[in-house]
N, C-alpha and C positions, 0 to 999 in steps of 0.2 A: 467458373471459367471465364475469360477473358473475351468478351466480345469485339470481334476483326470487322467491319467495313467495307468492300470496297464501292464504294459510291460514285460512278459514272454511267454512260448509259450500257447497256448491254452492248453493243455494237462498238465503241471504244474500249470496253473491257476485254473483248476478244482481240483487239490491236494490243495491247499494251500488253496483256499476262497471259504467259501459257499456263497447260495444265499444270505442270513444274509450280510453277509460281506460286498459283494457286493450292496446291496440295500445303508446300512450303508453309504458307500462310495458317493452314488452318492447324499447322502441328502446334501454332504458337497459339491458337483458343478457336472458339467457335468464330467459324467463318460464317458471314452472310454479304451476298454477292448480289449487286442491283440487279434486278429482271424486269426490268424495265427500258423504252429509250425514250422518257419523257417525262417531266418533275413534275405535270399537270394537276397531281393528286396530293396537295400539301397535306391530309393529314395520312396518305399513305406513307410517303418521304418521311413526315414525323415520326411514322412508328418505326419507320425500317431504320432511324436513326438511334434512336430512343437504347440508353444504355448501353452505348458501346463508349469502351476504351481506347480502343484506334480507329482514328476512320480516315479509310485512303483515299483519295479525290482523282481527277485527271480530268482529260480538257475535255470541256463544256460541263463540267461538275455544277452543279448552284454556290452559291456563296454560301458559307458555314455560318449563318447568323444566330443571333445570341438564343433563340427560343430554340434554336436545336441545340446549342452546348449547354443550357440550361438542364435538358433532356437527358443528359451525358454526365453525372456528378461525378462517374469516375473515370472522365476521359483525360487521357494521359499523352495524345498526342494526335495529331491532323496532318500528313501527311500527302505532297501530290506528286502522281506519278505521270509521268509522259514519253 
């Protein structure tokens, strides 16, 4: 199954997607949803990255640098939402 993304902090994840959205999202694969509101733990960030095929951003997202799409062989799209 297809692993979903959405990578912002918890606190802009709540602005941007309702529940709606969010159901939406995981009909199309397994969803995981940042619970966090702070990137402080890079190799936490790495794993909550690690093998997904779409991953959604929004503002104050970290930059998608090359060691997390390396993580990601069969990522198929980066996407930001606002």
């Amino acid at each position: 199954m297809k692993k979903i993304v959405v990578f912002s902090t918890s606190d802009n994840i709540k602005k941007i997607f309702s529940a709606g959205h969010l159901e939406r999202l995981s009909k199309l694969g397994s969803l995981a949803v940042y619970d966090r509101n702070d990137y402080n733990d890079r190799e936490y960030v790495l794993d909550f990255i690690k093998d997904s095929e779409l991953i959604i951003t929004a503002w104050g997202s970290p930059k998608i640098d090359d060691e997390m799409i390396h993580l990601c062989p069969a990522l198929r799209g980066i996407i930001h939402a606002g």
